[in-house]
N, C-alpha and C positions, 0 to 999 in steps of 0.2 A: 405446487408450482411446476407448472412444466417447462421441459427448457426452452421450446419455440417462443414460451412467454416468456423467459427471463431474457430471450435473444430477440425479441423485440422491445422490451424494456431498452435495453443497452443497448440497442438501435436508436430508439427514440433520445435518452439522454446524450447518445453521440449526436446527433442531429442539432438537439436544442442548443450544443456546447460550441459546434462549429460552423453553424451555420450563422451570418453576422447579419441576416435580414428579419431572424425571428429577436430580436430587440426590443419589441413592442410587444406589452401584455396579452392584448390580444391575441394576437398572432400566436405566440408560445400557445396558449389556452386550445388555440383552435385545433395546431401540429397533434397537441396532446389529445382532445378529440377525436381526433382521426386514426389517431394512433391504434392497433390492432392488442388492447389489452385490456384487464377489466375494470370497473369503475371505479371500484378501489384502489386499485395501481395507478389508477390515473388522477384520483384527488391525492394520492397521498404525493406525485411527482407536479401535479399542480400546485401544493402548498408548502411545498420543499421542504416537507418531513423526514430530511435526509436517517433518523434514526430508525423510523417505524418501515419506512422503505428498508433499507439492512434487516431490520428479522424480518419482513416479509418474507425478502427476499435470499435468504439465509446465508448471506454474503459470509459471514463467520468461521460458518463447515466450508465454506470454497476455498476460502487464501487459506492458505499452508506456510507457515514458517519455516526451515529446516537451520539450525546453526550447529557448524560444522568445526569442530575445535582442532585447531593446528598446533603443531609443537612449534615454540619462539626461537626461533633462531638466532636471536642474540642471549639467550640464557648460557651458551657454550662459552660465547666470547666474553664474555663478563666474568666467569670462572676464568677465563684463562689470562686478562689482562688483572685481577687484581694480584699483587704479588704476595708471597705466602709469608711468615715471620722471618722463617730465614735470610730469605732475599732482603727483606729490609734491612735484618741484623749487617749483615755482609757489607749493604751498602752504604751503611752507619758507619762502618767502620774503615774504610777507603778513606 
């Protein structure tokens, strides 16, 4: 897959998604047609195989997760507002 093809795939599906006069089968079918990809990209986005399009198109290897772990910043105040035995004893006995 080349990327001119994948950037006219994601052309065309933007097309189809925003444009509010392609509403009618036809019309979608034709856009798709005309559309600059090859005929399997175009049955599989004419029959909205939204799965088999994905590993055509190897959307998988493209998103990238990254999750980036932070230290919590209420772990400090939780130590520091519960009181320790002593303080209780103390205040037991007031």
């Amino acid at each position: 897959m080349t990327n001119q093809q994948t950037s006219n795939i994601i052309e065309l599906l933007s097309q189809l998604a925003s444009d509010a006069s392609l509403n009618d089968t036809k019309l979608i079918l034709a856009q798709i047609e005309q559309a600059d990809i090859n005929d399997t990209l175009k049955a599989l986005i004419a029959s909205k195989n939204v799965q088999s399009l994905s590993d055509v198109l190897e959307l998988n290897t493209l998103i990238k997760c990254n999750i980036i772990r932070t230290p919590d910043e209420d772990d400090d105040d939780d130590e520091q507002e519960q009181p320790d035995s002593t303080e209780e004893k103390s205040l037991a006995v007031s």
